[in-house]
Every structure is written in C-alpha cells, then in structure tokens.
N, C-alpha and C positions, 0 to 999 in steps of 0.2 A: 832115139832119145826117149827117155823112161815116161813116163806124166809126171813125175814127182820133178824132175828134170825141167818139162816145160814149165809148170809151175814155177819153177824157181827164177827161171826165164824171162817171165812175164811177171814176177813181181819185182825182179831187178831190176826192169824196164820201165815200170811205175814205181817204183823209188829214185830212180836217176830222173827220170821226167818233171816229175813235182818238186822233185827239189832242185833241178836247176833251173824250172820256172819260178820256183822261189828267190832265187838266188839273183835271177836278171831282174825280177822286178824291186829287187832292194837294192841294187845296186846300180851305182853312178852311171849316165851314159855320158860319154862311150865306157864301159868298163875298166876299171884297172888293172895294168900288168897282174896285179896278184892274183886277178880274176881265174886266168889259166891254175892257178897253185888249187884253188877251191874245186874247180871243176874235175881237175886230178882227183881230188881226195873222196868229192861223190861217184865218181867212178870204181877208183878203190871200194868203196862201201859195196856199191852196186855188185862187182865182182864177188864180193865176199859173201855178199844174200845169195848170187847165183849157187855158192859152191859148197854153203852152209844150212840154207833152206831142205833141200831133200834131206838130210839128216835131222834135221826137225820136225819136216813129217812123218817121217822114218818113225822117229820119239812118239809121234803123236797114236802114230798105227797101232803100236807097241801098247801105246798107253804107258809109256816109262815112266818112272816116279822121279818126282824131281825134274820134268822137262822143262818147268817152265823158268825154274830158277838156274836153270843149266844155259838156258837161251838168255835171260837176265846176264850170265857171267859174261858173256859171249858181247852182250853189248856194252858191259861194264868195261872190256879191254877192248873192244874197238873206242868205245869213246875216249877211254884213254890215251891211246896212241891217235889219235885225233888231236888230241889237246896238245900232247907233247911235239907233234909233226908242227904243229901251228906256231907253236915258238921255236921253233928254227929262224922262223919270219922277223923280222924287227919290227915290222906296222910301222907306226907315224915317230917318227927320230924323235919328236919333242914331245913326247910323251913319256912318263917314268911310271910305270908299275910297281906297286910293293906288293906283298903277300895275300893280304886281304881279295884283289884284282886278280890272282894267279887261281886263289882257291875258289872264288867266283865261277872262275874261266873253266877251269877242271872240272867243277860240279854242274853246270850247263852242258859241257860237252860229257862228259859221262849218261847223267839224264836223260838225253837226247838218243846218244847210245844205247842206252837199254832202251827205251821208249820205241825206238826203230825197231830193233831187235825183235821187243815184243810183237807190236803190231807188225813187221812180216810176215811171222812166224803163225801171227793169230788171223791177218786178213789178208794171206793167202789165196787167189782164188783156189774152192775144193778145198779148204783146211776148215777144219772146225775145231780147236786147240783148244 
C-alpha cells in the first residue's frame, strides 16, 4: 500500500467515524429503519474519499492548476447524488414538499458535498493543499 493510499485510508476512516457519531447522536433511540439507508450513504462517501483522495494528493504534488476547484466539482456531484439517492425515500407520508424545500434540500446537500470534499482533501493527514 502506497502512503498516499494509507492516507486516504485513514481519512475515510475519520470521515465515516465522525459522521456516524454525528448521526447517532441526532438521532431517535432506538434508531429508525431509515437509519441503515444513512449509514449506507456515509459509507458510500467514505469509499469514495478512500478511492478519490490519492488523486488529490497526486494534484497536490503536482502542484496542478485548478485542483482545488476540480475537488469542489467532485463534491458538487457527490452532494448531488446524495440529494437525489435521499428522495427515493418518502420520509414522513403526511408531509408535502413543494419546490422551495426540494431546492433547500439540494443546496444543503451539495454544500456539505463540497465542504467534505474540501476538507478531505485539505486535512488529510501529510496533506498540505
């Protein structure tokens, strides 16, 4: 395994960690079914830091122009498919969303998406981005 490799490793590790200690502590106990659907999806992220991260240090070594808005895009379409995976969901039946709530929902999950993105990429341990 490369360093850039472990690196990636152990920041996917501490992205799944803190966020799904985030996630128990917001959440109902005992948890709810949809709980497993969440914990999939920071899994999913996690994997994607592990597989995505050495290529961003990669960027970084390089000194490549444009990395950081390359890594921005990278979380602009995870957040996105985030948002859209989450409305598969119904959530709560007696509730009606209209458009305002959907572009809300998009623009919180995107945000978040870059925002991860960023700081993986940026507090890495061994990255100085």
């Amino acid at each position: 395994m490369t360093n850039d490799k472990g690196v990636a490793r152990k920041t996917a590790r501490l992205f799944f960690g803190a966020w799904m200690l985030l996630a128990l502590a917001i959440a109902d106990f005992p948890p709810p079914p949809g709980f497993v659907f969440a914990l999939l999806i920071l899994l999913a992220c996690a994997v994607a830091i592990d597989l995505r991260l050495p290529t961003y240090l990669h960027w970084q070594a390089a000194c490549a122009t444009g990395r950081t808005l390359r890594v921005a895009r990278d979380g602009l379409l995870g957040g996105s498919a985030i948002a859209m995976m989450s409305m598969l969901s119904r959530g709560e039946p007696s509730i009606r969303q209209g458009l305002t709530e959907y572009l809300i929902w998009f623009a919180v999950w995107i945000a978040l998406g870059i925002g991860n993105a960023l700081n993986s990429s940026r507090l890495a341990p061994g990255s100085h981005m």
